[in-house]
C-alpha positions as CSV (number, residue, x, y, z in Angstrom):
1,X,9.1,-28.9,-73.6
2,X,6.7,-29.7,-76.5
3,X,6.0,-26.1,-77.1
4,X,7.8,-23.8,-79.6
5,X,8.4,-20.2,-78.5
6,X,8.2,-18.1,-80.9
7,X,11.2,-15.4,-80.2
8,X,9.7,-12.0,-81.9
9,X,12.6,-9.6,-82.7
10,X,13.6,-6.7,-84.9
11,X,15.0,-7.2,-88.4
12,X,17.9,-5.4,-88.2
13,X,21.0,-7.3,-88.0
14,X,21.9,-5.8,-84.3
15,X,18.6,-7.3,-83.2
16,X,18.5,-10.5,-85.2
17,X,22.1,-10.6,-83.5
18,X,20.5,-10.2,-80.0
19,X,17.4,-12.8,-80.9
20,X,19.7,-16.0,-82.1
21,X,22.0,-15.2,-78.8
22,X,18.4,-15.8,-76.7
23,X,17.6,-18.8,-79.2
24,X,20.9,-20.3,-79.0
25,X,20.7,-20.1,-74.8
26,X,16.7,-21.6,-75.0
27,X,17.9,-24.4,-77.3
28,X,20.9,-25.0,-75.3
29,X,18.5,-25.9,-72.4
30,X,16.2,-28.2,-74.4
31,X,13.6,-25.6,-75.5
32,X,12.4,-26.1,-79.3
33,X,12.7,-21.7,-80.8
34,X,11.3,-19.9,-83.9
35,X,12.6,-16.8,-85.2
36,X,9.8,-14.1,-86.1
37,X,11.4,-11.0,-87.3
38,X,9.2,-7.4,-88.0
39,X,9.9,-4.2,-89.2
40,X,9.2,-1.4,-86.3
41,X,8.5,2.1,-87.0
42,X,11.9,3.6,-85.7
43,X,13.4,1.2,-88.3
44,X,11.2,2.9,-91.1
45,X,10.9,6.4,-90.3
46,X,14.8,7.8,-90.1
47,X,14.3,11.7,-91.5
48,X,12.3,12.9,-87.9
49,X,14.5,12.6,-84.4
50,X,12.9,9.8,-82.4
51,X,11.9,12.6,-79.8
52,X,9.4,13.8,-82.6
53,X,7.7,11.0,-83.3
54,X,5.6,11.0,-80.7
55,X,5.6,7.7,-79.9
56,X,6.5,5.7,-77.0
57,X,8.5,2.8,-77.1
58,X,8.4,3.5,-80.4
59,X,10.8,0.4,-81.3
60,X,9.1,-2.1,-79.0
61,X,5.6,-1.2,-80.0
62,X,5.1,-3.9,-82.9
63,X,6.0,-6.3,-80.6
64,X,4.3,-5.4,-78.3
65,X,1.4,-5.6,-80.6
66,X,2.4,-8.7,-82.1
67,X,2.6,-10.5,-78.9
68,X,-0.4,-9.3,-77.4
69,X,-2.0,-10.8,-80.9
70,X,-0.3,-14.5,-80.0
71,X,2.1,-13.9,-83.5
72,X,4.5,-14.3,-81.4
73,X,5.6,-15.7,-77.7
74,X,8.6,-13.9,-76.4
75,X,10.3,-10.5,-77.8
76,X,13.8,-9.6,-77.3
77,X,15.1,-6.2,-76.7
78,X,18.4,-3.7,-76.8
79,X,16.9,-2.6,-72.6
80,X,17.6,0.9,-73.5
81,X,15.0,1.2,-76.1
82,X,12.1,-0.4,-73.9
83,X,9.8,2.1,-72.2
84,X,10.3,1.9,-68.4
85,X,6.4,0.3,-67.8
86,X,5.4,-2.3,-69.9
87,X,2.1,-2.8,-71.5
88,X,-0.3,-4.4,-69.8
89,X,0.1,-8.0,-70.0
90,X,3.5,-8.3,-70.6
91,X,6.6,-8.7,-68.4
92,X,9.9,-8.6,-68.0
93,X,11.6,-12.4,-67.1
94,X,14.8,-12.0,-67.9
95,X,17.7,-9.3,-68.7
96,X,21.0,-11.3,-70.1
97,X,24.1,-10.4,-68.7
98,X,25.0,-6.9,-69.6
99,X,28.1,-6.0,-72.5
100,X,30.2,-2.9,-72.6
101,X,28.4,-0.1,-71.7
102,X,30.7,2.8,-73.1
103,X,29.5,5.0,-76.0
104,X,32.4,5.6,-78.6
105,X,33.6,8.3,-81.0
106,X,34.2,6.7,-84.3
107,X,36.1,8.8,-86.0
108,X,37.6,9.2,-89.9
109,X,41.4,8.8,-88.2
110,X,42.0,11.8,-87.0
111,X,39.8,13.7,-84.1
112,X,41.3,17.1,-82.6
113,X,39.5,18.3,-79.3
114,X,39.7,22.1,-79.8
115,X,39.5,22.8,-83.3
116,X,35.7,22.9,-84.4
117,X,34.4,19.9,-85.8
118,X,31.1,18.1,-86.7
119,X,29.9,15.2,-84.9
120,X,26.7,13.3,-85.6
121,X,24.6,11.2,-83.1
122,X,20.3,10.9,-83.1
123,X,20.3,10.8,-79.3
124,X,19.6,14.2,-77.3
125,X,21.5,12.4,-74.4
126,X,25.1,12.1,-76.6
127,X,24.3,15.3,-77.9
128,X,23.8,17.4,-75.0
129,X,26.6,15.8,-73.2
130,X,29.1,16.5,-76.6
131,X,28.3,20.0,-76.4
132,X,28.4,20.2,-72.4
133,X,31.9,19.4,-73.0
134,X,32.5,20.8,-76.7
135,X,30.4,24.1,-76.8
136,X,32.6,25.0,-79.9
137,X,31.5,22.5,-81.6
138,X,28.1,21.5,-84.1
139,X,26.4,18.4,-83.7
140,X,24.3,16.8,-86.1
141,X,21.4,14.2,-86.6
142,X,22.0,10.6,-87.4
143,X,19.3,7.6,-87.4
144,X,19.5,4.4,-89.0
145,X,20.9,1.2,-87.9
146,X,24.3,0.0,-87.2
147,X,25.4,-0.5,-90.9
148,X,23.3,2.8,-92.0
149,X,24.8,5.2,-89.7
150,X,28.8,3.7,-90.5
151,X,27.8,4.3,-94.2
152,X,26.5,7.6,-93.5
153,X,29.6,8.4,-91.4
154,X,32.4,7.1,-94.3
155,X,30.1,9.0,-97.0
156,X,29.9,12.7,-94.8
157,X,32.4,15.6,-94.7
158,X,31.6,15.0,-90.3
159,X,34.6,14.3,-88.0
160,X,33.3,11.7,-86.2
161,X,29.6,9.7,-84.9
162,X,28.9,8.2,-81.4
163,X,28.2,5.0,-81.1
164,X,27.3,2.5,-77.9
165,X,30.5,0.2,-78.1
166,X,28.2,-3.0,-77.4
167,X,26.6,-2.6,-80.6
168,X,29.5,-2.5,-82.6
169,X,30.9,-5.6,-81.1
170,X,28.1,-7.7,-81.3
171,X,27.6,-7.6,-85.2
172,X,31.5,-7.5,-85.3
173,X,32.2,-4.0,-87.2
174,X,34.2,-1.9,-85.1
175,X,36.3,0.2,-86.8
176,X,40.0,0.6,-85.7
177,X,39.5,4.4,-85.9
178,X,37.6,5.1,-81.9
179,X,37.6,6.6,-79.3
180,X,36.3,5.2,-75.7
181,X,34.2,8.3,-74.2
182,X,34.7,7.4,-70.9
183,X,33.3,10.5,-69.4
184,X,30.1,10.0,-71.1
185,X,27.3,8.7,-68.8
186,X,25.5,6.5,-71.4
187,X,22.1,5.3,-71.6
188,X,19.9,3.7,-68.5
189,X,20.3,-0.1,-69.6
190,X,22.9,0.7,-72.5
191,X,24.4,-2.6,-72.8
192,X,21.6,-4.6,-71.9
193,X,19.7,-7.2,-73.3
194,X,15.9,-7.8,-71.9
195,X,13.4,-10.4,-72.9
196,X,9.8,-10.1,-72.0
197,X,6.9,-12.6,-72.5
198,X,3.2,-12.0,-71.4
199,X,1.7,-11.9,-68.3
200,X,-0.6,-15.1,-68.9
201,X,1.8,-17.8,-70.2
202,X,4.1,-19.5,-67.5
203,X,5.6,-21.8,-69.9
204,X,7.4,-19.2,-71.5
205,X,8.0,-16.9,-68.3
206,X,9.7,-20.5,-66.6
207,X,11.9,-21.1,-70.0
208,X,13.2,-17.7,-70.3
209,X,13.6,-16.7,-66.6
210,X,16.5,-18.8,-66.6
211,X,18.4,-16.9,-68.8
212,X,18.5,-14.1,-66.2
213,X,21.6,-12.1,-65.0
214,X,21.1,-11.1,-61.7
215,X,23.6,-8.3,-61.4
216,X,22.4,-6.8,-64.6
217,X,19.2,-7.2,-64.1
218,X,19.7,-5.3,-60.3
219,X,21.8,-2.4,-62.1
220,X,19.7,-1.7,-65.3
221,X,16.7,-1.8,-62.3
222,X,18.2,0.7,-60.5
223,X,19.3,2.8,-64.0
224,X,15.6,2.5,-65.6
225,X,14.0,3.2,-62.1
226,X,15.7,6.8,-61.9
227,X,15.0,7.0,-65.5
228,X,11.0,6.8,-64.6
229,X,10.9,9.0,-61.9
230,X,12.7,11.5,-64.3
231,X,9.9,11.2,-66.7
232,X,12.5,11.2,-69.1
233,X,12.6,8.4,-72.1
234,X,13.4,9.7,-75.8
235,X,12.5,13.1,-74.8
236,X,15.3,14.2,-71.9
237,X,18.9,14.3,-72.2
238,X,19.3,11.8,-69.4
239,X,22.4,9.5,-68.5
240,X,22.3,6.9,-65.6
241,X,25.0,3.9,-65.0
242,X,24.8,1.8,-61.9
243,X,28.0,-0.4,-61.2
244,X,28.1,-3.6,-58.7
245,X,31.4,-2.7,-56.7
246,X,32.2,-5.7,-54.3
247,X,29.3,-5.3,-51.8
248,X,28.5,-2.1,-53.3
249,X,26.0,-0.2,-56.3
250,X,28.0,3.0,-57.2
251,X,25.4,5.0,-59.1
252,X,26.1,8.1,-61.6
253,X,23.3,10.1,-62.9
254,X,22.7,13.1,-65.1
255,X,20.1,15.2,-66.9
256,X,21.4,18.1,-69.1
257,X,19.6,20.9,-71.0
258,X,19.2,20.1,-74.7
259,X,21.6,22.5,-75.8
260,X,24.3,21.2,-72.9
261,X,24.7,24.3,-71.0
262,X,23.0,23.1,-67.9
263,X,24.0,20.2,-66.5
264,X,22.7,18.8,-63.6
265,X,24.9,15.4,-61.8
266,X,24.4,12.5,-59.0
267,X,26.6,10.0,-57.8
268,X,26.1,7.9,-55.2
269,X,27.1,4.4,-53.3
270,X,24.5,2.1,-51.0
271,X,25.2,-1.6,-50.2
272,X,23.3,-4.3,-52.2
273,X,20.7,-4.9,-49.5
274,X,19.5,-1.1,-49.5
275,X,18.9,-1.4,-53.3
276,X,14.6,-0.9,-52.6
277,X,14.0,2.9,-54.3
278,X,17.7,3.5,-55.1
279,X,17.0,4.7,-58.0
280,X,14.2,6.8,-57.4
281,X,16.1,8.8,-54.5
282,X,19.1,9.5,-57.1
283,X,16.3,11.2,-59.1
284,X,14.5,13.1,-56.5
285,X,18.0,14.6,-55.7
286,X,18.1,15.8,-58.7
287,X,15.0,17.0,-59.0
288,X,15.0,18.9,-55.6
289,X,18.6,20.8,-57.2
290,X,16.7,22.1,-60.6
291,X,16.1,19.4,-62.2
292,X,11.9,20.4,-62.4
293,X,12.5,23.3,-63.8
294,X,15.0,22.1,-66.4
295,X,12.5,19.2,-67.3
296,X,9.9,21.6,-68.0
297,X,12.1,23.5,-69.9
298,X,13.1,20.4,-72.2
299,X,9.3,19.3,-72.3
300,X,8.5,23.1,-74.0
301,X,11.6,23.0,-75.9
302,X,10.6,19.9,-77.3
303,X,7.1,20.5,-78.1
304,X,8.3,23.6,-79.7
305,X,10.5,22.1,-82.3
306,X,7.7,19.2,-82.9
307,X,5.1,21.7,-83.9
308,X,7.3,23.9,-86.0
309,X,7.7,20.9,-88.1
């Protein structure tokens, strides 16, 4: 174990967070780690939705880069934000075990469901599903990192921003003032952490595959596989959570209009031994019951607000 893997990672502290939990678990098993952290472009362009910037996996892509340049060995990723193929020459070898998966309202102490209100999130999927279930009410934009988008929350006349609870808790600042949105399908992978190293160095594939989670690692599978075959990404309202159940995968899945008036749902069970294209038939159900039409609707809607910028 004479090599040192360099562990390439984002700069905020959410993802410096996630990088020292993967150092901490290499070192624990004898492995000598670096730290490299970079600056992505998500984390330097916050006035455009992520949808509009045109660029996929847009907070992966410097690693990507920068490990496909040998400055660094291993990169380690929130799952949700990783496109669902991989470059070529890089792989998945590990997904940690998976945190709370529940977005949250945080709100200013008091949150009323049927007066009108503001709420702020960046994510089409949060907001199509707020206004699915709020019509009455307006829902803002809001980037940034953890820290940013509290700040922006305490300084704002809004009632409340959605958060993913994990994030919170990791970096330890969540507020009293929440509340669990339970009915919200989150994010395919939300929750999850996911290393990947490239395709040519089995040192670092063997050192990492051993941090593996194999139930997370099946669900997030299943969650990013009906994510692909909905040709979704930053672009689609799209929700997916797969659960193990005993001998079971209980699956929910969702695509929604961006405005939230169409709303298009799967849920379904199979046993763990009939994972193989799980996820792929969940989408093709929904595809088969509008959801073609309604992702060609998103794609023009999309492409619409991008050029009238």
């Amino acid at each position: 174990m004479n090599k040192t893997i360099r562990i390439g990672t984002r700069d905020s502290q959410l993802a410096l967070w996630q990088a020292k939990t993967v150092q901490s678990q290499l070192e624990n098993l004898g492995y000598t780690t670096e730290l490299v952290p970079v600056k992505s472009t998500g984390d330097l362009v916050l006035d455009q939705p992520l949808y509009e910037l045109g660029i996929t996996g847009i907070f992966t892509k410097t690693l990507d880069i920068a490990m496909l340049n040998g400055t660094v060995d291993i990169a380690v990723h929130s799952m949700k934000d990783v496109p669902t193929l991989l470059p070529k020459g890089i792989v998945q070898t590990a997904v940690l075990e998976r945190a709370n998966v529940q977005d949250i309202l945080v709100t200013k102490g008091t949150f009323t469901e049927n007066e009108k209100c503001t709420i702020a999130t960046g994510s089409l999927r949060r907001r199509a599903q707020w206004l699915s279930r709020y019509p009455q009410h307006e829902v803002v934009g809001l980037r940034g990192n953890v820290n940013t988008r509290l700040k922006k929350l305490a300084d704002s006349d809004w009632q409340g921003a959605i958060f993913a609870k994990a994030g919170l808790e990791r970096i330890e600042v969540l507020p009293k003032n929440h509340i669990t949105l339970d009915w919200m399908i989150p994010a395919p992978s939300q929750g999850a952490m996911v290393v990947v190293a490239l395709e040519k160095d089995p040192f670092c594939i063997n050192a990492t595959s051993k941090l593996n989670h194999s139930n997370s690692e099946i669900t997030t599978r299943i969650e990013r596989e009906f994510l692909r075959q909905l040709e979704g990404g930053c672009t689609a309202p799209i929700g997916a959570l797969a659960e193990v159940e005993g001998k079971e995968i209980h699956f929910r899945g969702c695509l929604l209009s961006l405005d939230g008036t169409q709303k298009l749902e799967v849920e379904r069970r199979i046993t763990m031994n009939g994972i193989d294209g799980f996820g792929k038939a969940c989408a093709l159900e929904i595809l088969a019951n509008g959801g073609k039409e309604l992702m060609a609707q998103i794609k023009s809607e999309t492409q619409k607000q991008g050029n009238s910028r």
